[in-house]
C-alpha positions as a Markdown table, in Angstrom:
| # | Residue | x | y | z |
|---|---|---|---|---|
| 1 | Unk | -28.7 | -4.7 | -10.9 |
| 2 | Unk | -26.2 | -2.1 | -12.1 |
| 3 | Unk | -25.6 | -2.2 | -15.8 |
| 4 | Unk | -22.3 | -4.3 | -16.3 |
| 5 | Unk | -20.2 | -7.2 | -18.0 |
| 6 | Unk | -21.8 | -9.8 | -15.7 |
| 7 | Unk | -20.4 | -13.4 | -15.9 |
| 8 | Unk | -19.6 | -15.9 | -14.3 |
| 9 | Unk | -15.7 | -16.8 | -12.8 |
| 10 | Unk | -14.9 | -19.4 | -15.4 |
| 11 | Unk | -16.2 | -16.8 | -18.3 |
| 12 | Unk | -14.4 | -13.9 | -16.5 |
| 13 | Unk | -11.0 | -15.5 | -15.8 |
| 14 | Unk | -10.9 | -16.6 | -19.7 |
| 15 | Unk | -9.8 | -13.3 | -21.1 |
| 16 | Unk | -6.6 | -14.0 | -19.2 |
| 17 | Unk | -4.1 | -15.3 | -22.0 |
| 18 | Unk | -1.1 | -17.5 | -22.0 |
| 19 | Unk | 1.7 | -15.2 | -21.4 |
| 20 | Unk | 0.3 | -12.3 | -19.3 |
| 21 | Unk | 1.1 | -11.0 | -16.2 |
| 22 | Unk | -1.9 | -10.7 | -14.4 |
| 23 | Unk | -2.1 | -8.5 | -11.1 |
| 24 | Unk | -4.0 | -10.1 | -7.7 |
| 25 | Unk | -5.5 | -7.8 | -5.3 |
| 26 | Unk | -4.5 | -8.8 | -1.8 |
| 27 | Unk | -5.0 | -9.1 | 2.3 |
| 28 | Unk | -8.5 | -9.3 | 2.9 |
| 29 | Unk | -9.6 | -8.3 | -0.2 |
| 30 | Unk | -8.1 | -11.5 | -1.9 |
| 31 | Unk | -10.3 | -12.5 | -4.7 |
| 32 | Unk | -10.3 | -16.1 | -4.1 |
| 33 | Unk | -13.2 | -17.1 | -6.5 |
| 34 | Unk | -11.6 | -15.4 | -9.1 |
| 35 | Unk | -8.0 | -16.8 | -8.3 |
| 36 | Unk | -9.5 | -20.5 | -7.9 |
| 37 | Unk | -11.5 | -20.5 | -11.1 |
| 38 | Unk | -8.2 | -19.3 | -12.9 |
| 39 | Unk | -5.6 | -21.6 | -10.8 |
| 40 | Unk | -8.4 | -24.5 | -12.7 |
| 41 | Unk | -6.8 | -23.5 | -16.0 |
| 42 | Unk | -4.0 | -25.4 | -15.2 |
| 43 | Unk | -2.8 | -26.9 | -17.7 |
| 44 | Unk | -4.1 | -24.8 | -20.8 |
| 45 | Unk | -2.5 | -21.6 | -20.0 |
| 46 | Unk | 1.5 | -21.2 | -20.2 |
| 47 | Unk | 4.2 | -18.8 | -19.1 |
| 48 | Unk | 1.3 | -16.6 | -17.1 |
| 49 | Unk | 2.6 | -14.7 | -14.0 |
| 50 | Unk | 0.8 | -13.7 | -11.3 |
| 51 | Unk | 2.3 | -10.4 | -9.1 |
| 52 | Unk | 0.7 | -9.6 | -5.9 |
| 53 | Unk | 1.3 | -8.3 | -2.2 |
| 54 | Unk | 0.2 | -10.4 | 0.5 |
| 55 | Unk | -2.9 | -12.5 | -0.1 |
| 56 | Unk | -4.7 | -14.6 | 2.5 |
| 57 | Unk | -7.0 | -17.9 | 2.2 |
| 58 | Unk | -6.3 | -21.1 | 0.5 |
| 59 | Unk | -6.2 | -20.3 | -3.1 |
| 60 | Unk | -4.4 | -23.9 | -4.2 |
| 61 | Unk | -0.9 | -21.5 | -5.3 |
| 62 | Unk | 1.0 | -25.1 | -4.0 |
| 63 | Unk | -0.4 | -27.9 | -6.2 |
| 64 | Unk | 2.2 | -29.1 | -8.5 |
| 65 | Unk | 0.1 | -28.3 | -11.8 |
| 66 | Unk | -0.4 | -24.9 | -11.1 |
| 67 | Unk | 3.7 | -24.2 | -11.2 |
| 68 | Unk | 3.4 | -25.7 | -14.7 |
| 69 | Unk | 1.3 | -22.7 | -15.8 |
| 70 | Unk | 1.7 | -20.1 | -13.2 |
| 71 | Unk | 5.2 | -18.4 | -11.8 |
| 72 | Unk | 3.9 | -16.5 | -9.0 |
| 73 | Unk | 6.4 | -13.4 | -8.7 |
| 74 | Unk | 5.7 | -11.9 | -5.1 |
| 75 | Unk | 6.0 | -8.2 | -4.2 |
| 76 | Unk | 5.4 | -9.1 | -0.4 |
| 77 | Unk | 5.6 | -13.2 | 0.5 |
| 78 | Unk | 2.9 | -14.5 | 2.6 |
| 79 | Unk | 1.9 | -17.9 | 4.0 |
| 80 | Unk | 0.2 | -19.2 | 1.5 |
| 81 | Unk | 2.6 | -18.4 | -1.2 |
| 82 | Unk | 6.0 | -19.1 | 0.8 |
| 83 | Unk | 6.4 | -22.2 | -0.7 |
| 84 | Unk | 6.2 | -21.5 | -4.1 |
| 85 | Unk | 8.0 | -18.5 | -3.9 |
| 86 | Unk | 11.3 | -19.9 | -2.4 |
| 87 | Unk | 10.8 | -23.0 | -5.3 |
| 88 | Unk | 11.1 | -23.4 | -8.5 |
| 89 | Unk | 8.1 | -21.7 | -9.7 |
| 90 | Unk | 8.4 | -18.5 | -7.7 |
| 91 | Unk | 10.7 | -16.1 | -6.7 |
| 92 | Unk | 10.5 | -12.4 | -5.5 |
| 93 | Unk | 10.7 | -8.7 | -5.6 |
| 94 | Unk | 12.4 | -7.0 | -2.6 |
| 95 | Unk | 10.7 | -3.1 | -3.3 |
| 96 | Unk | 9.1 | -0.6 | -0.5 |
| 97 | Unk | 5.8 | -0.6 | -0.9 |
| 98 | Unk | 5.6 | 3.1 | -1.7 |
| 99 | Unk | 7.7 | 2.5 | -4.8 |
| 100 | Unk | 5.2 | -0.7 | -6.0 |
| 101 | Unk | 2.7 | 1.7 | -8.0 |
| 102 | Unk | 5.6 | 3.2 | -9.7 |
| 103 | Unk | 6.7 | -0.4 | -11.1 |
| 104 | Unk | 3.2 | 0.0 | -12.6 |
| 105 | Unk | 2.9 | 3.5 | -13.7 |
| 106 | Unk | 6.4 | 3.1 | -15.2 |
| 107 | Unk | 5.8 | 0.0 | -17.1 |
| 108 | Unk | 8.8 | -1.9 | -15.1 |
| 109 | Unk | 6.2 | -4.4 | -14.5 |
| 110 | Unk | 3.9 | -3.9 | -17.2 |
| 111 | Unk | 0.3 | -5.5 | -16.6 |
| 112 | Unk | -1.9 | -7.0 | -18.6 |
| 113 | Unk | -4.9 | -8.3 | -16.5 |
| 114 | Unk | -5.4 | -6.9 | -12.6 |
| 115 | Unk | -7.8 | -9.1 | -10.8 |
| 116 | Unk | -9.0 | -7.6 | -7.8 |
| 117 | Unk | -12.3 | -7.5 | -4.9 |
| 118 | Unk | -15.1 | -4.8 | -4.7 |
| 119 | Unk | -18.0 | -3.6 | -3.2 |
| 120 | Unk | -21.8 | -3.6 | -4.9 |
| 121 | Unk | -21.9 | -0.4 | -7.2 |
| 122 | Unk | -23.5 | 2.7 | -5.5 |
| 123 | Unk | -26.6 | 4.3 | -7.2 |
| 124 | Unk | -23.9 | 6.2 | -9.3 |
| 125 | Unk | -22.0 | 2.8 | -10.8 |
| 126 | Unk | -19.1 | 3.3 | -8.9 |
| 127 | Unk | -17.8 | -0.1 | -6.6 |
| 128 | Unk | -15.0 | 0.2 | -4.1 |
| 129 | Unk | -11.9 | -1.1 | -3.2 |
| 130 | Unk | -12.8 | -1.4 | 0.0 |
| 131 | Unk | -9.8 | -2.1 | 2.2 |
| 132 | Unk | -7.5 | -2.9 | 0.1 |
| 133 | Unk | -6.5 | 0.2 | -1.9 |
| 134 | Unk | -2.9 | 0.5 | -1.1 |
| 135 | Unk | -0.8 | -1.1 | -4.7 |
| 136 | Unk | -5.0 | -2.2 | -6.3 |
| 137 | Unk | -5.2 | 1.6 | -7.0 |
| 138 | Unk | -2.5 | 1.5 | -9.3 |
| 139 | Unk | -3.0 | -1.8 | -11.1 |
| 140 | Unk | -6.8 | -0.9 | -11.8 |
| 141 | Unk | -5.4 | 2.4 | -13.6 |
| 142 | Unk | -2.9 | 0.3 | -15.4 |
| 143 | Unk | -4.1 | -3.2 | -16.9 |
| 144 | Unk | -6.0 | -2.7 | -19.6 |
| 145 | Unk | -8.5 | -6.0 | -18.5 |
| 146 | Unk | -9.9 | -5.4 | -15.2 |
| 147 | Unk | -11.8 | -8.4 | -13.3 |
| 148 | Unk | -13.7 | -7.9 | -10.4 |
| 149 | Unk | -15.4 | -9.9 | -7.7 |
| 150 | Unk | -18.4 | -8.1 | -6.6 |
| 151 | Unk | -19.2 | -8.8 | -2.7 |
| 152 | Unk | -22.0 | -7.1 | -0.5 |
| 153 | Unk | -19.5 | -8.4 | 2.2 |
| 154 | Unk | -16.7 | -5.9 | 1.3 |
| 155 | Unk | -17.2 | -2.5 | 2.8 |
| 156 | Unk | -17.7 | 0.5 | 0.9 |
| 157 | Unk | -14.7 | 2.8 | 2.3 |
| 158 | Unk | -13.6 | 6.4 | 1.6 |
| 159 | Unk | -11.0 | 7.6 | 0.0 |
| 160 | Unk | -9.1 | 6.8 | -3.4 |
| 161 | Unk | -10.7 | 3.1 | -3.7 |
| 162 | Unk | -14.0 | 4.0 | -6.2 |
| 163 | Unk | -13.7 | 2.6 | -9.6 |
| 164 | Unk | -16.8 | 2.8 | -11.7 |
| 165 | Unk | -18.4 | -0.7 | -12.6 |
| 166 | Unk | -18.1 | 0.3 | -16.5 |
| 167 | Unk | -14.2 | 0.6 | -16.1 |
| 168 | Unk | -14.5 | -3.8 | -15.6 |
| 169 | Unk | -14.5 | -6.0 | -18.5 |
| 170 | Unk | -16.3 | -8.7 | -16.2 |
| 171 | Unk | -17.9 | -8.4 | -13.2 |
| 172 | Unk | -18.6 | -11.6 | -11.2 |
| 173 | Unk | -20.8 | -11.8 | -8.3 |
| 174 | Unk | -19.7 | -13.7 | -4.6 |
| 175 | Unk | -21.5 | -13.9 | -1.5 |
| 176 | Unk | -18.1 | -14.9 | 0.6 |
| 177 | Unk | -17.6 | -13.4 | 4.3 |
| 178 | Unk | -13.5 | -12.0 | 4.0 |
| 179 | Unk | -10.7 | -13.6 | 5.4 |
| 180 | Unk | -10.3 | -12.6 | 9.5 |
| 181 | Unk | -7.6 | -12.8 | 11.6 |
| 182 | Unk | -7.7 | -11.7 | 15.9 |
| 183 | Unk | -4.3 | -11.9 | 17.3 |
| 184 | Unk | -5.7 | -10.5 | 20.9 |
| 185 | Unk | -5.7 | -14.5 | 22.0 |
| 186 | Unk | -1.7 | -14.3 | 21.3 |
| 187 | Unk | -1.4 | -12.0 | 23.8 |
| 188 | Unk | 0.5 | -13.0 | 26.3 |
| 189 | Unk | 3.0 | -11.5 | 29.1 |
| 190 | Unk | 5.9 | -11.0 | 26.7 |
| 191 | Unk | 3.7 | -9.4 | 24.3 |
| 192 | Unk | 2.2 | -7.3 | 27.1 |
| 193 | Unk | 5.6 | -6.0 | 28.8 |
| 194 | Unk | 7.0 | -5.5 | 25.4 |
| 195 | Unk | 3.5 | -3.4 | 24.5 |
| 196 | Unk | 4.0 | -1.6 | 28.1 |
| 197 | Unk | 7.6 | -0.1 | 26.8 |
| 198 | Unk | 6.5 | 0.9 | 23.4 |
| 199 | Unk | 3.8 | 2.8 | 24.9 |
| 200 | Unk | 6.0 | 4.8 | 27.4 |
| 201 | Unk | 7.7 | 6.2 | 24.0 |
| 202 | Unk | 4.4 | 7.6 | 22.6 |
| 203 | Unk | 3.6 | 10.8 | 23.9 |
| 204 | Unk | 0.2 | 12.4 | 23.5 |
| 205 | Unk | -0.5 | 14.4 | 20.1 |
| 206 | Unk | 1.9 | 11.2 | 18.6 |
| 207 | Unk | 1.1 | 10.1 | 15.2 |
| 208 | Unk | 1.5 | 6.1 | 15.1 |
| 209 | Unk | 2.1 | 3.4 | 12.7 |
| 210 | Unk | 2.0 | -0.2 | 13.6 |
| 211 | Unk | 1.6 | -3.3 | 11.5 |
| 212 | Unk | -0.6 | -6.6 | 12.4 |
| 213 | Unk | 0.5 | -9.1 | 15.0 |
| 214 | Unk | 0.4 | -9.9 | 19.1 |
| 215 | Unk | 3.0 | -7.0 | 19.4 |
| 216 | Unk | 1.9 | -4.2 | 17.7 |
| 217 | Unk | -2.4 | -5.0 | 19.1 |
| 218 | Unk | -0.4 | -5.1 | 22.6 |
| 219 | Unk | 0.8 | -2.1 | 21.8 |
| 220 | Unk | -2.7 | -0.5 | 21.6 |
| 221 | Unk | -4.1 | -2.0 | 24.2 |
| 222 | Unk | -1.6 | -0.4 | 26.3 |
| 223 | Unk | -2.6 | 3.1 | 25.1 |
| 224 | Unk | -6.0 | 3.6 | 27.4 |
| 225 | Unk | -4.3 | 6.4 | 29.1 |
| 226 | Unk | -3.1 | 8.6 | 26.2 |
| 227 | Unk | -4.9 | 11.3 | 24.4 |
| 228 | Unk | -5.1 | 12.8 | 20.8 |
| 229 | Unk | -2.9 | 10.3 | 19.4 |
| 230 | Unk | -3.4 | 10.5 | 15.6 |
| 231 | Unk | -3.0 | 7.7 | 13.0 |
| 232 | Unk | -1.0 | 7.4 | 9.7 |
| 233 | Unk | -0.3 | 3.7 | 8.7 |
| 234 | Unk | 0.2 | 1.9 | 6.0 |
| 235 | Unk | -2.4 | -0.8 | 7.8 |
| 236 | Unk | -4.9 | -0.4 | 10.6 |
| 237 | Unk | -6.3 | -3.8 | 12.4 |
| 238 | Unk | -8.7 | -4.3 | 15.1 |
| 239 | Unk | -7.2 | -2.4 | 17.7 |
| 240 | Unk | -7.9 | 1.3 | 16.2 |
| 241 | Unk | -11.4 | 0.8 | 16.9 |
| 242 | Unk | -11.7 | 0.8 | 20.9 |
| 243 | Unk | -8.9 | 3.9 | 20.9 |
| 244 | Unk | -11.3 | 6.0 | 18.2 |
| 245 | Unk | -14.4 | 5.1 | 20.3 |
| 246 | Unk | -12.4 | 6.2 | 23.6 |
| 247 | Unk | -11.5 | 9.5 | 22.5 |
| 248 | Unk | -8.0 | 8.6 | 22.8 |
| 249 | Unk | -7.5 | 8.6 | 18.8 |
| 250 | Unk | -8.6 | 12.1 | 17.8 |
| 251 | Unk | -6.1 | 12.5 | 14.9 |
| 252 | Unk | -6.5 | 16.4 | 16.4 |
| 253 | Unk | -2.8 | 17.6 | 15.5 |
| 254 | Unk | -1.9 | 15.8 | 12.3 |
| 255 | Unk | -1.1 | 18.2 | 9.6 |
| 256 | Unk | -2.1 | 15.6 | 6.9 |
| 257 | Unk | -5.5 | 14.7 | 6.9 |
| 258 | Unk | -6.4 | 16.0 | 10.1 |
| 259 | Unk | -9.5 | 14.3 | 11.9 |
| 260 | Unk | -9.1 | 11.4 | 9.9 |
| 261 | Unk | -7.2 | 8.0 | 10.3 |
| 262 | Unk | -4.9 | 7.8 | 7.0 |
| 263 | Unk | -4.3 | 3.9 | 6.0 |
| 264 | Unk | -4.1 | 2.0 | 2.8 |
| 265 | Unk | -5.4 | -0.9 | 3.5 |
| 266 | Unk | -7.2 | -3.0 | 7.0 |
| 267 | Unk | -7.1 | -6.4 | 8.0 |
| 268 | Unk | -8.8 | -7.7 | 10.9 |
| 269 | Unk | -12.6 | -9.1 | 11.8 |
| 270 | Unk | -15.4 | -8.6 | 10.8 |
| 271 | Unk | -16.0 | -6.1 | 13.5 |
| 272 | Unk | -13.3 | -4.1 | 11.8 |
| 273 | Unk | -14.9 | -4.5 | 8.3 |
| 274 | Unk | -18.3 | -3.5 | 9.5 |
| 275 | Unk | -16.8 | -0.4 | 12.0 |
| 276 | Unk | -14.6 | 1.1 | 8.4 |
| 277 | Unk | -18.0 | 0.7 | 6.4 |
| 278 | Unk | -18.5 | 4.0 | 4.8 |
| 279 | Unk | -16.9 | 5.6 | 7.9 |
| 280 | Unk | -15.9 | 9.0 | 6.8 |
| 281 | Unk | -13.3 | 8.9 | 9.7 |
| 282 | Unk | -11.1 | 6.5 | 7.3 |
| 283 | Unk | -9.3 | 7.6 | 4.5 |
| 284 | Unk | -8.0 | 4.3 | 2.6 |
| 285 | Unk | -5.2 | 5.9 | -0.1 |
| 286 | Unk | -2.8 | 4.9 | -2.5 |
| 287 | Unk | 0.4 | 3.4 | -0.7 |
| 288 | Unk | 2.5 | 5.7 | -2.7 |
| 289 | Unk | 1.4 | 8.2 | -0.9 |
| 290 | Unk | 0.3 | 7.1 | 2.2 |
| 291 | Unk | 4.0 | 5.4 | 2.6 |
| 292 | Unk | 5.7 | 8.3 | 1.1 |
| 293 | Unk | 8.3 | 10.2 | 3.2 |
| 294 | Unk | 7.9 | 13.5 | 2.3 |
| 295 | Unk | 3.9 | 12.9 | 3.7 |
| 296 | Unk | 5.2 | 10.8 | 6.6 |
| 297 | Unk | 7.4 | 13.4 | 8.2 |
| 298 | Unk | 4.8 | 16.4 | 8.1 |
| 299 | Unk | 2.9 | 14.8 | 11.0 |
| 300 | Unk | 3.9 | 15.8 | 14.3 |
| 301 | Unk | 5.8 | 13.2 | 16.4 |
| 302 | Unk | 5.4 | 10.6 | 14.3 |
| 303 | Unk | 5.8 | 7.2 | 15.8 |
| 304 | Unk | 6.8 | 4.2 | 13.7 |
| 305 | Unk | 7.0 | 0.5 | 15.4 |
| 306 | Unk | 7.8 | -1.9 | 13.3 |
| 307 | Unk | 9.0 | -5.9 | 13.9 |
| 308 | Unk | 12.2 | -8.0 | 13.1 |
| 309 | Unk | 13.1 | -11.4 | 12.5 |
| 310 | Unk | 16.8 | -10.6 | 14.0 |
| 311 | Unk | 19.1 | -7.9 | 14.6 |
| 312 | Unk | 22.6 | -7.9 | 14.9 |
| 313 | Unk | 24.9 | -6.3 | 17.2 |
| 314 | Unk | 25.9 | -3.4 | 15.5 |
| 315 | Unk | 22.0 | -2.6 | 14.7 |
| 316 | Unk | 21.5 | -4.0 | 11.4 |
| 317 | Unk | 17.4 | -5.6 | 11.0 |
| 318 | Unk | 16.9 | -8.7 | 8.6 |
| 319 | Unk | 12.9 | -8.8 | 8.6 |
| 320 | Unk | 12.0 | -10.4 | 5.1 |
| 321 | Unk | 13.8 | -13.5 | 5.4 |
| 322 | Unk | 15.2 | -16.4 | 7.4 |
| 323 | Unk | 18.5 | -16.9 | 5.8 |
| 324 | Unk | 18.3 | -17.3 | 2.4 |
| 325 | Unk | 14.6 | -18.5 | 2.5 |
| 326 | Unk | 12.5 | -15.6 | 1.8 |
| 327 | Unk | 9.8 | -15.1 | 4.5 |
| 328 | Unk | 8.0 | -11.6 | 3.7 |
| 329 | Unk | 9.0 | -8.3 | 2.2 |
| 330 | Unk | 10.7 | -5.4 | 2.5 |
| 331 | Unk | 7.0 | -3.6 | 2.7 |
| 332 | Unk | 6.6 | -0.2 | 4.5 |
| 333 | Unk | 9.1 | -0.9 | 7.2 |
| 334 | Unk | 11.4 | 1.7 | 6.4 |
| 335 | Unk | 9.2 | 3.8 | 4.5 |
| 336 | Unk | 8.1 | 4.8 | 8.0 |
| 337 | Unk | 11.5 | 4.5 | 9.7 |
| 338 | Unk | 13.3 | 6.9 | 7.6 |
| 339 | Unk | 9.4 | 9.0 | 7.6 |
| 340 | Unk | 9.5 | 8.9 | 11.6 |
| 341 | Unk | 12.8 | 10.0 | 11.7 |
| 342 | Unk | 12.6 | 12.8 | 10.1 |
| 343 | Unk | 9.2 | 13.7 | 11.7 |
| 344 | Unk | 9.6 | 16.2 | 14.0 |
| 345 | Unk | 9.7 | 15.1 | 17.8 |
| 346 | Unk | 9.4 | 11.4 | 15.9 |
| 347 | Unk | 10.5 | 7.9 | 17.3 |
| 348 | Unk | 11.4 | 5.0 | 14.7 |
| 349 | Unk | 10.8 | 1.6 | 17.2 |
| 350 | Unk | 11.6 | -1.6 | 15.8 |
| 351 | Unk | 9.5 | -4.0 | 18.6 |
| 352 | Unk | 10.5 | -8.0 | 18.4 |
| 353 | Unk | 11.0 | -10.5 | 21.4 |
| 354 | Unk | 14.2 | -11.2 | 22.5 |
| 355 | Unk | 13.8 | -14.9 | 21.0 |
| 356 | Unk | 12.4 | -17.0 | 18.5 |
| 357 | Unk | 9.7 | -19.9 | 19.6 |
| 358 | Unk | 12.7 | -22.2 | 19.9 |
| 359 | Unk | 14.2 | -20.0 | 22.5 |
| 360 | Unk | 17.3 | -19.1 | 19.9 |
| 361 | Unk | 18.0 | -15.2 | 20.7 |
| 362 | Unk | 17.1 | -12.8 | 18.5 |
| 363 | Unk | 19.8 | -10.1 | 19.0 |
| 364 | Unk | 22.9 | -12.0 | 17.2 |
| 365 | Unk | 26.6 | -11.6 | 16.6 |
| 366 | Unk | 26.2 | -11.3 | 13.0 |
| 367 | Unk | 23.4 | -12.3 | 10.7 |
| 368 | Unk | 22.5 | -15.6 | 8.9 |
| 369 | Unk | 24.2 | -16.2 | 5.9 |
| 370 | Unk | 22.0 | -14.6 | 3.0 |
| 371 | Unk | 19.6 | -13.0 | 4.9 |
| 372 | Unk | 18.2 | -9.5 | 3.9 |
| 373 | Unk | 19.0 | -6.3 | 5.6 |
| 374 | Unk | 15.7 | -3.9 | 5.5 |
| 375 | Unk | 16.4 | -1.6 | 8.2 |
| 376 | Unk | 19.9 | -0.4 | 8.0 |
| 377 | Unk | 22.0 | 0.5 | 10.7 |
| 378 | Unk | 21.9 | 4.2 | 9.9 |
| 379 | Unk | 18.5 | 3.9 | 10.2 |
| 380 | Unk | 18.0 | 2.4 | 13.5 |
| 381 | Unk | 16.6 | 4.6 | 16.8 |
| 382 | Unk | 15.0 | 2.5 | 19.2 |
| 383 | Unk | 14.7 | -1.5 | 19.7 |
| 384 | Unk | 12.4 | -2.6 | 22.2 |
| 385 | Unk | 12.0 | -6.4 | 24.0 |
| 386 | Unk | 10.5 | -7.3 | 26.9 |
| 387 | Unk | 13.8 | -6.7 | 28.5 |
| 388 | Unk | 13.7 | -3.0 | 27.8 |
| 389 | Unk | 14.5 | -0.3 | 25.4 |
| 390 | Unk | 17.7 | 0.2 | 23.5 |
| 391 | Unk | 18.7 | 3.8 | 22.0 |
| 392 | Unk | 20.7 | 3.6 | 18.9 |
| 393 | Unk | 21.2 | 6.9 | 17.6 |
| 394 | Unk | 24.3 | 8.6 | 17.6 |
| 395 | Unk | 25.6 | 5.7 | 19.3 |
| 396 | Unk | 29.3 | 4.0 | 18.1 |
| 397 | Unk | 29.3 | 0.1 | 16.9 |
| 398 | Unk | 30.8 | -1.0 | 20.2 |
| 399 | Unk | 28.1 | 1.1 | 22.1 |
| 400 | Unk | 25.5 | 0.0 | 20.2 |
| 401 | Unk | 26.4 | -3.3 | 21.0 |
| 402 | Unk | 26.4 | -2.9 | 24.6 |
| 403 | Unk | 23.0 | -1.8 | 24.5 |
| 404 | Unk | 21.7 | -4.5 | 22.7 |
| 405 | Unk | 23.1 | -7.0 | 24.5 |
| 406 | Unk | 21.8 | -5.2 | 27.8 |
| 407 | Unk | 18.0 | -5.6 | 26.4 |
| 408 | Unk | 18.6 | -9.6 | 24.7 |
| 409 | Unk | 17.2 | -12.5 | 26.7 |
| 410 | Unk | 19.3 | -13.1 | 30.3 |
| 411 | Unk | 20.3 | -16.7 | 28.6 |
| 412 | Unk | 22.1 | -15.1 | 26.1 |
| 413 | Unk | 23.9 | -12.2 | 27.2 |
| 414 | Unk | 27.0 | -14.3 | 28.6 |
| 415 | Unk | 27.3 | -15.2 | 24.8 |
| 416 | Unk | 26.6 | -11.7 | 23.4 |
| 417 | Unk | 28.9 | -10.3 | 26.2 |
| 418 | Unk | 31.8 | -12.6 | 24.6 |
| 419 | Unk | 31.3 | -11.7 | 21.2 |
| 420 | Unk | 30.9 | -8.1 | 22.0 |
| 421 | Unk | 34.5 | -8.8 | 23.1 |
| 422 | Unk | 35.6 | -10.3 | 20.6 |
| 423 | Unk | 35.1 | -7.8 | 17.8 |
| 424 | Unk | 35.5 | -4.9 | 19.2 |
| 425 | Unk | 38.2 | -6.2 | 22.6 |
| 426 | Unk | 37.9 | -4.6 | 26.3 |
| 427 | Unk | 35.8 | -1.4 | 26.8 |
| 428 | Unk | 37.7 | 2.2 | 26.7 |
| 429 | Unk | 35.1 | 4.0 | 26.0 |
């Protein structure tokens, strides 16, 4: 075994004090040992607060001691957080993820502790990230206590994620399998016409980026008969593999990191894990980077699909919360809309249904009371449903409108149709 500060959890998570703000690594790189044995200290630590982006598996956040000790102050809501972050022991930051390592770096959310998952140390001491280096990078460079989970289970990937097994003040071994998740069994004929549309926007020598989800793993299924399509994401999932195996993802004309898929973090099966295990094809940065502008729109034709929870007539996107209850984040979403925008030859696509699982439409007059506009209507290109495609750009409110109303579901376009009429009156132009 390397030379290290092995402990055990309970020893490692008691050099987090009352007070602190302690930073959890997250997606499938959620240190759950860690986060359990320190949820257990209920009760004898106060005021501690735990930041994180999306973290996955069932850590215990909920029970009704842990709110007495812990505020959990999201950077990106998830499942098993939602609760406690629209409750009294919650709440959230709405910030792109590009700009969540400079809250760090800057000392606007000074840490204390960063908690996080890696791999075994090489033959040279250094561990990994593995695939979650995206915001980790940046905490591990800025709390001065560093706690690791050491799993042979979490691949060793390339890129910006190596961290020597000295820089950890405890190191605590697991022998977990990571969280999976395989949306190809949501699939379904929506999904599949919505993935067909989306597809007939990408043109060959595109550079995408999708996130997780039926839609977006539709999406690549429906890519078999493109070629040197290159990838820049914030996230890659189980889908990239077939397309790199198939030729058909060559990253041949990207003018950042060419031959290489750029991401900052993956979440998927095991099949993914084991397929970005020190792959030299990957390159897992720092999301300040990889979701940067300025990095974005150097790629040819960039392609940038991206999902809603509604959308109002005149093009405005709400995809963080549900009125007033916060559902998610602002994440990368427009990091890579403005970024694809400005991409030469580029396509910004937000993807979505036309309804909810209730059957309420998701193209609406105006937006729910308090609900959170990430995708402005200055920013918006494309929508796609499975009714069809809707071009923004350049477009006036009342033509917008029109075309949104054109692509909602056919049971509510005799409603959208009226209040269409209603704000703007009859058609002139």
């Amino acid at each position: 075994m390397v030379k290290g500060n092995w402990m055990t959890a309970e020893e490692a998570v008691s050099l987090v004090r009352s007070g602190q703000r302690v930073f959890l690594q997250g997606s499938a790189a959620t240190p759950l040992a860690l986060i359990r044995a320190l949820l257990k200290r209920s009760g004898e630590l106060k005021d501690v607060e735990l930041v994180s982006i999306s973290t996955f598996g069932d850590a215990g956040f909920g029970a009704p001691e842990v709110g007495e000790s812990f505020f959990m102050n999201s950077l990106f809501v998830s499942g098993n957080v939602r609760d406690v972050v629209n409750g009294p022991h919650g709440d959230h930051v709405p910030v792109f993820l590009s700009e969540i390592p400079r809250l760090f770096d800057q000392r606007i959310l000074p840490l204390d502790v960063a908690i996080v998952h890696v791999s075994p140390p090489d033959a040279h001491g250094f561990c990994s990230l593995g695939v979650s280096v995206d915001v980790a990078r940046a905490a591990v460079r800025n709390a001065p206590i560093l706690i690791a989970q050491v799993n042979p289970n979490m691949p060793r990937t390339h890129g910006e994620g190596n961290v020597h097994a000295d820089r950890f003040n405890a190191l605590v071994e697991v022998d977990d399998p990571l969280p999976e998740i395989d949306y190809s069994s949501l699939i379904g004929e929506r999904e599949q016409r919505i993935g067909g549309q989306c597809a007939a926007l990408i043109e060959d020598g595109s550079t995408i980026q999708m996130g997780i989800g039926a839609i977006p793993d539709a999406i690549l299924r429906e890519l078999d008969g493109h070629k040197d399509l290159g990838v820049h994401t914030e996230m890659c999932s189980n889908g990239i593999i077939d397309l790199l195996e198939n030729g058909i993802v060559t990253n041949r004309f990207k003018k950042k990191h060419p031959g290489r898929v750029v991401t900052s973090f993956a979440f998927g099966t095991k099949r993914l894990y084991d397929f970005v295990h020190d792959n030299p094809q990957f390159a897992f940065l720092d999301a300040q980077y990889v979701n940067d502008g300025k990095v974005i729109r150097q790629n040819p034709k960039v392609v940038a699909i991206n999902s809603a929870i509604e959308i109002d007539l005149t093009g405005q996107v709400c995809a963080d919360s549900i009125g007033t209850f916060q559902y998610s984040g602002v994440g990368g979403q427009l990091d890579f809309m403005r970024g694809a925008a400005l991409s030469e030859g580029g396509r910004p696509i937000i993807a979505m249904a036309s309804t909810t699982s209730k059957g309420e439409s998701k193209i609406v007059p105006f937006l729910r009371q308090g609900a959170g506009v990430v995708t402005t209507r200055a920013h918006m290109h494309y929508l796609v449903t499975e009714h069809g495609v809707a071009y923004l750009y350049g477009k006036n409110l009342r033509q917008r409108a029109d075309a949104l109303a054109a692509v909602a579901h056919p049971d509510h376009r005799e409603e959208l149709d009226r209040a269409v009429f209603e704000r703007f009156g009859p058609k002139v132009r």
